[in-house]
N, C-alpha and C positions, 0 to 999 in steps of 0.2 A: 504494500500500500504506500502512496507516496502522500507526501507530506504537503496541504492544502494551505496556502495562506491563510488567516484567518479572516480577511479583509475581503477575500475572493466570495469565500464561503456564506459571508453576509450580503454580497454585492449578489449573488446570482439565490439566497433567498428571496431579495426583493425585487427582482428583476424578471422578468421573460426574454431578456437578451442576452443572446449568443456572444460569447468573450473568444478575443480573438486575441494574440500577441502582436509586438510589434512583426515579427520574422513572418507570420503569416499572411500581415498588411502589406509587406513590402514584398510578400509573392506574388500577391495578387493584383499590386499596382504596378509590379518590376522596376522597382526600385530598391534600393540597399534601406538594411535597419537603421543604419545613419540619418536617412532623407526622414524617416518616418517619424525618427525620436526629433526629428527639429521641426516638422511640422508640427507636434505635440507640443514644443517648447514656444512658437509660436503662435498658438492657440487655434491654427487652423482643423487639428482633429482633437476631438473630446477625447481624453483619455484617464486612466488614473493609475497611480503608484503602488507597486505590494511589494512586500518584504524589502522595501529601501531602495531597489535599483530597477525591478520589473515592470515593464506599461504594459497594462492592459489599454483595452476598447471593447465597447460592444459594436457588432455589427453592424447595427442601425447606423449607429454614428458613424461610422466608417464607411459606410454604402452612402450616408450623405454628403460626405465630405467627395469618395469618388467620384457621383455623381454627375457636381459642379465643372463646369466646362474649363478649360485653364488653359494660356496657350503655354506650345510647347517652347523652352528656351529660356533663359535666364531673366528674371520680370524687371523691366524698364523701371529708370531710379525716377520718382514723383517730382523732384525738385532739382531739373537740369538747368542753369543756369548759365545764358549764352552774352557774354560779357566779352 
């Protein structure tokens, strides 16, 4: 038997959503765990914390975040200034 976070354990009591890790987001987007955990840090994907270093998601949130249309390539900086 392996050993459950305790935080998991209360998240998917109160839940009906499907918990997915980062490693399985970023199969499914193809992207590396890297892109994912900084999308998280950035607040673009709902995510949460267990045992100190692990991010979950549920897949709601995740499917919504996929979703949203994005172009491909590095995103233009808001405040170019042509001086």
């Amino acid at each position: 038997m392996t050993n459950i976070p305790y935080a998991l354990v209360l998240y998917t009591m109160n839940s009906n959503d499907t918990i997915i890790t980062t490693k399985k987001a970023a199969k499914l987007l193809g992207v590396s765990q890297s892109r994912i955990r900084q999308l998280i840090r950035d607040g673009k994907i709902d995510a949460f914390k267990v045992d100190g270093s692990m991010w979950l998601m549920s897949l709601e949130d995740f499917n919504l975040f996929s979703a949203k249309t994005r172009r491909a390539g590095r995103p233009r900086r808001e405040d170019v200034s042509t001086d």
